[in-house]
C-alpha positions in Angstrom: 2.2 -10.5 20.7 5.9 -11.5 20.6 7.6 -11.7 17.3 8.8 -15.5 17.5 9.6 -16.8 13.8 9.6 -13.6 11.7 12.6 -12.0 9.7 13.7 -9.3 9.8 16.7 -7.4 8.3 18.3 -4.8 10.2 20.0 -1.9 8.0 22.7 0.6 9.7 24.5 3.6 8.9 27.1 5.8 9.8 25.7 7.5 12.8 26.7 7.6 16.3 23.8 6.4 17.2 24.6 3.1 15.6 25.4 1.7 18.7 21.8 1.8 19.6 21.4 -0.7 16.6 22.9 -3.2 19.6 20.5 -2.4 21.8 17.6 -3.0 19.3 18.9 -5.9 18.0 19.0 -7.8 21.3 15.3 -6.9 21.8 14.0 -7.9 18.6 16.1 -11.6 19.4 14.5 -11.4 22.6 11.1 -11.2 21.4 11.9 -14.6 19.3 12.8 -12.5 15.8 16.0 -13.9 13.7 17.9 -10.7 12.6 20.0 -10.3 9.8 22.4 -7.3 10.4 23.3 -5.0 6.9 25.7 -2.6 7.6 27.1 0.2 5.6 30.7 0.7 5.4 30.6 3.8 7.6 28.6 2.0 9.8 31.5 -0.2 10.7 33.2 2.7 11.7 30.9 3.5 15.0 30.1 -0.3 15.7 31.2 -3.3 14.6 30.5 -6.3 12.9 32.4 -8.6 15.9 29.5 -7.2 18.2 26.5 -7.7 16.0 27.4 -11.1 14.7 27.9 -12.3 18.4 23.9 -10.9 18.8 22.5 -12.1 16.1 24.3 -15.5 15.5 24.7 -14.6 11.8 27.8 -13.1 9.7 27.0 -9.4 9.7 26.7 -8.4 6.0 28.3 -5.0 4.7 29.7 -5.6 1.0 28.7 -7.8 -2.1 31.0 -10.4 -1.3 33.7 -11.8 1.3 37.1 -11.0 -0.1 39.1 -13.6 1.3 36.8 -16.7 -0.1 34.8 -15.0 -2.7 31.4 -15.7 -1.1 28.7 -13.4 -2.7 25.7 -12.1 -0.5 22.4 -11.8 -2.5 20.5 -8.6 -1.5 17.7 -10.6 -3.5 17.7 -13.2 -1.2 17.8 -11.0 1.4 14.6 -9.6 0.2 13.0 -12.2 -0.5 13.6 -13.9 3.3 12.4 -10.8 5.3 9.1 -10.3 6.8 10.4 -6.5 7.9 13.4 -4.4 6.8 14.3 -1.8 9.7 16.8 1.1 9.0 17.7 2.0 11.9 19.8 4.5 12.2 19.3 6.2 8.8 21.3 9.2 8.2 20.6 12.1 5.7 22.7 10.0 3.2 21.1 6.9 3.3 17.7 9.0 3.2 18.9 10.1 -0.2 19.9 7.4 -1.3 17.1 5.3 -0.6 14.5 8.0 -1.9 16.5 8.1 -5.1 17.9 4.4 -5.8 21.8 5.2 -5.7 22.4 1.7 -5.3 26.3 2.1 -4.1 26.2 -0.5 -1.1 24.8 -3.5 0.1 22.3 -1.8 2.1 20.7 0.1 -0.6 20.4 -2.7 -2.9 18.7 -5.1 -0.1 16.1 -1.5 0.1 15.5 -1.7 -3.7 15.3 -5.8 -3.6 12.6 -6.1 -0.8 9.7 -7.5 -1.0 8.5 -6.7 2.6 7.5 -3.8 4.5 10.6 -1.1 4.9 11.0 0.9 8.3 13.0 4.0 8.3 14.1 5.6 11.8 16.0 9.0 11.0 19.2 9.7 13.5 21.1 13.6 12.3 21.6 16.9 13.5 18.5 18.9 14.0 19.4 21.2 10.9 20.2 18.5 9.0 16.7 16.8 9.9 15.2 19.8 9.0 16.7 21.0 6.0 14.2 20.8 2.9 16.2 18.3 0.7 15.7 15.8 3.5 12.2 16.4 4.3 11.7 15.6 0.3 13.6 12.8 0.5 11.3 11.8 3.6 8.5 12.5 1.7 9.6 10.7 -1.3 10.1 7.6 1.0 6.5 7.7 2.4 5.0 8.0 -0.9 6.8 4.3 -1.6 4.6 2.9 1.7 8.0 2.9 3.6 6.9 3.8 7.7 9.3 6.3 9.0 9.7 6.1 12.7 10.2 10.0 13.5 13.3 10.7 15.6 12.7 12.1 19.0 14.0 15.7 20.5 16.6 16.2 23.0 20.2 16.7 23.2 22.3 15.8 20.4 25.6 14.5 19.6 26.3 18.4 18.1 25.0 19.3 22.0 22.6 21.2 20.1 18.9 20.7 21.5 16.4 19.7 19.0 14.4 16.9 16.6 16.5 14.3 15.0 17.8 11.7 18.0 17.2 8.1 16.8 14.0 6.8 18.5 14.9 4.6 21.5 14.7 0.6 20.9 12.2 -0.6 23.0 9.6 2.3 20.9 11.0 1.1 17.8 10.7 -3.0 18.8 6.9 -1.7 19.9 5.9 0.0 16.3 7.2 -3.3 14.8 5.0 -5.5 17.0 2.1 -3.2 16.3 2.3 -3.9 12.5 2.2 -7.3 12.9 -0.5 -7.2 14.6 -2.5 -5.2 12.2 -1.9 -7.8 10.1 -4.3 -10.1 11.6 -6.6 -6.9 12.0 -9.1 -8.4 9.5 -8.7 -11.9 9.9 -12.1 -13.7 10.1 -13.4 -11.4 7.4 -14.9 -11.9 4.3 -14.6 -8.9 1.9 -15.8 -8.5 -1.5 -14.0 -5.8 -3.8 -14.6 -5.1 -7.3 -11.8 -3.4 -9.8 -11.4 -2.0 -12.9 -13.2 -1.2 -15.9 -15.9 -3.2 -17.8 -16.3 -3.5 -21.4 -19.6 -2.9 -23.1 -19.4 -5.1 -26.6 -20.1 -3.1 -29.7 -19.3 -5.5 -32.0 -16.9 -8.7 -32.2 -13.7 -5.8 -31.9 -15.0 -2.8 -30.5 -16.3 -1.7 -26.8 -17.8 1.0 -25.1 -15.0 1.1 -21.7 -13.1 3.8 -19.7 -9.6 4.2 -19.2 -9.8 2.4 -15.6 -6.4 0.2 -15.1 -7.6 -1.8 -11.5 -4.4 -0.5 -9.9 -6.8 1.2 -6.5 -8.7 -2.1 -6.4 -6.1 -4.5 -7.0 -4.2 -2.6 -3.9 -7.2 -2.9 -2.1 -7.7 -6.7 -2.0 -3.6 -6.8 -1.3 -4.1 -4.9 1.7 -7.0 -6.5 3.0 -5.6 -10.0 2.2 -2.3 -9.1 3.8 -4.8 -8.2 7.0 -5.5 -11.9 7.5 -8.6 -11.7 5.2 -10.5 -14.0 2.6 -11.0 -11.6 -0.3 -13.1 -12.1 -3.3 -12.2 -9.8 -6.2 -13.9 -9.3 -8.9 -12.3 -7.7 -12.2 -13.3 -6.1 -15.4 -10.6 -6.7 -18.3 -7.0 -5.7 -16.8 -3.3 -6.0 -17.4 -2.6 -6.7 -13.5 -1.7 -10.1 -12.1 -2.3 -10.9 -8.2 -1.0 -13.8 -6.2 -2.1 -14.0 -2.8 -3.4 -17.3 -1.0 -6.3 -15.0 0.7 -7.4 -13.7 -3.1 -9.9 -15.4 -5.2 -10.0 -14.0 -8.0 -13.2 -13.5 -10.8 -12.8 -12.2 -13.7 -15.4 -10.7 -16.1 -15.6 -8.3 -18.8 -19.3 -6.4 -18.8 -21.5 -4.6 -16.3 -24.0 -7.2 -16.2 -21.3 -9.6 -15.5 -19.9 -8.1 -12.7 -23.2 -7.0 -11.2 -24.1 -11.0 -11.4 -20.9 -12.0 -9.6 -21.5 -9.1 -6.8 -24.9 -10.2 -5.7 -24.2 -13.5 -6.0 -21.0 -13.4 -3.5 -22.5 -10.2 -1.6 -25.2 -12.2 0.9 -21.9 -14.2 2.1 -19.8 -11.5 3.0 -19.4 -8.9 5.7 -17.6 -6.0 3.4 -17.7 -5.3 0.1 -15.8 -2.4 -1.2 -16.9 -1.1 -4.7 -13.9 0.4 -6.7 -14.6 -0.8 -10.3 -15.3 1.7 -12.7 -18.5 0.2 -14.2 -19.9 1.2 -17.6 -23.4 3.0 -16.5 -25.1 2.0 -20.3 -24.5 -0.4 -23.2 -25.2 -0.4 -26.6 -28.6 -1.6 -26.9 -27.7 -4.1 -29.8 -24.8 -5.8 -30.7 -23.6 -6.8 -33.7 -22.6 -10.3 -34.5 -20.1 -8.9 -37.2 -17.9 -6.0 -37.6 -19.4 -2.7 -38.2 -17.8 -1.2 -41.3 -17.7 2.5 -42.2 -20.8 3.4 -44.4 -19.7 6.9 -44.9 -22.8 8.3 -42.9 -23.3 9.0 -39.5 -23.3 6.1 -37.2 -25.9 6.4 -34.3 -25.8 4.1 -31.4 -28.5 3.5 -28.8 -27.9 3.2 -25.4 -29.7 1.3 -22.4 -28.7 1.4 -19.0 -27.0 -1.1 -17.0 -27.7 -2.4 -13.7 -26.7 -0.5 -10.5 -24.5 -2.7 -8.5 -23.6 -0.2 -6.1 -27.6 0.4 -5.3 -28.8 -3.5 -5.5 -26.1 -4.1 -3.0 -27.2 -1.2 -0.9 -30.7 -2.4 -1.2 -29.6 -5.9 0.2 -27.1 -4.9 2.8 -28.3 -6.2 6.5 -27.1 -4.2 9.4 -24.3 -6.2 9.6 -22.9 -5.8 6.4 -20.5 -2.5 5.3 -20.8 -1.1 1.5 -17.8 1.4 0.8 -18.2 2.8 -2.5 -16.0 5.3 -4.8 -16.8 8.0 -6.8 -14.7 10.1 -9.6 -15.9 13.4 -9.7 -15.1 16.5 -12.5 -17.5 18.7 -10.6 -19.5 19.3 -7.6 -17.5 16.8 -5.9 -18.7 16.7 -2.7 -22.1 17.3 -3.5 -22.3 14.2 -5.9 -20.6 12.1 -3.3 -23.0 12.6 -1.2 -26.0 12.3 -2.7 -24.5 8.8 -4.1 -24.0 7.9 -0.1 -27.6 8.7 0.4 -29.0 7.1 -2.9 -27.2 3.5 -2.2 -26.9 3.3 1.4 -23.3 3.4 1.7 -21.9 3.3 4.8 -18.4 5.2 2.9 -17.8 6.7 -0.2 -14.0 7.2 -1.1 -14.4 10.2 -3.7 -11.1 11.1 -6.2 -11.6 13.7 -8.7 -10.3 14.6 -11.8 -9.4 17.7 -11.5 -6.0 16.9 -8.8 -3.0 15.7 -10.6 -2.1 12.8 -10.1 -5.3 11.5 -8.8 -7.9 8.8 -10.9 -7.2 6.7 -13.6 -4.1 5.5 -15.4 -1.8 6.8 -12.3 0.5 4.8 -9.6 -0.9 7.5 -7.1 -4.2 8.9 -5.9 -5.8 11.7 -3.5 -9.1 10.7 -2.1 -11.3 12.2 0.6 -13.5 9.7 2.2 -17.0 10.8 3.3 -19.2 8.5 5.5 -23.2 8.6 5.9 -23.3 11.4 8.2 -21.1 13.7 6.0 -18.3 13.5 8.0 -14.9 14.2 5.4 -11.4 12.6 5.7 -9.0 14.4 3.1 -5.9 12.5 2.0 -2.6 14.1 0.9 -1.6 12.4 -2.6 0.8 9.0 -2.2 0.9 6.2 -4.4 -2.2 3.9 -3.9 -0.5 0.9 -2.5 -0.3 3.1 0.3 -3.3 4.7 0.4 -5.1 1.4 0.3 -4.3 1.0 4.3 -5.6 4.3 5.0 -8.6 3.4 3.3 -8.9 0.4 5.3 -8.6 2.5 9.1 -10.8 5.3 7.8 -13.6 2.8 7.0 -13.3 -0.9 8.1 -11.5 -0.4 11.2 -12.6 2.9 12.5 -15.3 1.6 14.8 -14.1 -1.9 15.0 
């Protein structure tokens, strides 16, 4: 696919091998891109502006505002126009910068104000590369979803041989073109996903819940939206707002809600991918009124709800794929397992408990995804916008 129509902003730094930024820039115009160049001050110093304006077509942009007419440049527009921001060459600075939101130049501040997918392509020294404050800061920067195009070994401008040489263009235009065409890697597809917690009445103010915030599932229908397809989610009660043409959204408060809302949509679809955290009983009665202390004991009977995860299971034709998720305190695998075999999940994305920073109430999770044959995946921890396209390979697009 060529890249006709997109948008893409083109960030670059004081490196030497800025003047590769020419080079990529011509390619991404010849693949039918419009580039908006963002230059830092020390960029200017190994290429300039004259050069990448005549590329481009556009004013190269490189502080807040023109001094001779007063013209301000909106990093917020900026943001808001791109469908990719490439950094390209980033230097150990920028890295830092970036990972820590030192907003001191335009650059930065276009980073912290996008809205689209951010590509990082390191260009340093090989010590540099290698030292442990950048690697964290790399690290840092991958667990905010930014894609960093590693840099290549060879001879450097030090004449040193090692790892940190800018990639060359023409790999750089090719991982760009490769997203965008994952984007349309589930177009076609109709996927149900359900999210969040669900609310078991008690009485007109009180609920039987868990502390479930929707944040995996919401991510989840994002990413598979963002994929090009038609996704029907399905929430318990949660404080998270989605807008997305490809997202039609239900929302519902108890198990026996959600459950009639899953098997009603599940015959239609070809995925659904089961990350609510549903209540597994409910009080047996509810009360029409508020239940007020009595001073003894209060006993409550419980009754179980119905299994979505094994009535879909039970339905699923050969064509259809059931990913489920389990959180585990104990026996992890073990559990997840015998829940694969139980509801005839094809997947099982298990999180547990017991890992910081994974499960509820957390921007970030660590999952290991198990399929029907026992096969296991493990995941380092990232935040879960992220790990919601690894969750899409691993189990929609493995075998595809």
């Amino acid at each position: 696919m060529s890249l006709k129509g997109k948008h893409i902003v083109l960030g670059i730094t004081g490196s030497i091998a800025a003047y590769k930024a020419a080079i990529l820039t011509r390619l991404f115009i010849k693949e039918g891109a419009e580039v908006q160049v963002v230059i830092t001050p020390a960029g200017k110093e190994f290429i300039t502006p004259v050069t990448l304006s005549a590329l481009t077509g556009k004013p190269v942009v490189s502080e807040f505002f023109t001094a001779n007419d007063g013209t301000w440049h909106s990093h917020v527009d900026l943001g808001l126009w791109a469908d990719l921001m490439v950094v390209a060459p980033a230097t150990a600075s920028t890295l830092g910068k970036m990972a820590n939101g030192i907003a001191d130049n335009m650059l930065i501040t276009t980073y912290l104000s996008m809205k689209a997918p951010v590509f990082i392509a390191p260009a340093m020294d090989l010590d540099m590369f290698a030292h442990p404050s950048t690697q964290r800061n790399i690290s840092i920067l991958k667990s905010y979803g930014n894609q960093i195009i590693e840099p290549a070994s060879g001879e450097l401008a030090s004449h040193l041989i090692g790892k940190g040489r800018m990639e060359e263009p023409e790999s750089i235009v090719k991982e760009v073109k490769a997203y965008f065409e994952k984007k349309k890697s589930l177009s076609g597809k109709r996927i149900l996903i359900t999210a969040g917690p669900t609310y078991e009445r008690l009485d007109p103010v009180r609920f039987i819940g868990n502390y479930s915030t929707g944040k995996m599932g919401f991510a989840l229908a994002e990413e598979c939206a963002c994929r090009g397809a038609e996704v029907i989610l399905v929430a318990g009660p949660v404080a998270l707002s989605i807008d997305h043409p490809q997202i039609h959204r239900i929302d519902v408060e108890s198990a026996d809600e959600m459950y009639h809302e899953a098997t009603t949509v599940f015959p239609s679809v070809d995925v659904a991918i089961l990350c609510a955290a549903v209540a597994d009983y409910r009080p047996e009665i509810k009360s029409e009124t508020k239940i007020k202390r009595k001073g003894d004991n209060l006993n409550l009977a419980l009754v179980p709800n119905k299994d979505i995860a094994a009535e879909l299971g039970r339905l699923k034709s050969e064509k259809q794929l059931l990913v489920g998720f389990a959180l585990e305190t104990d026996n992890e695998q073990e559990n997840a397992k015998k829940k694969v075999e139980k509801k005839n999940l094809d997947y099982i994305v298990l999180n547990s408990l017991r890992n910081p920073g994974a499960g509820f109430r957390t921007d970030t999770n660590q999952v290991t995804i198990i399929d029907r044959n026992g096969n296991e995946d493990n995941f380092e921890l990232k935040l879960k916008t992220a790990l919601a396209s690894d969750i899409i390979e691993q189990t929609l697009l493995k075998n595809k």
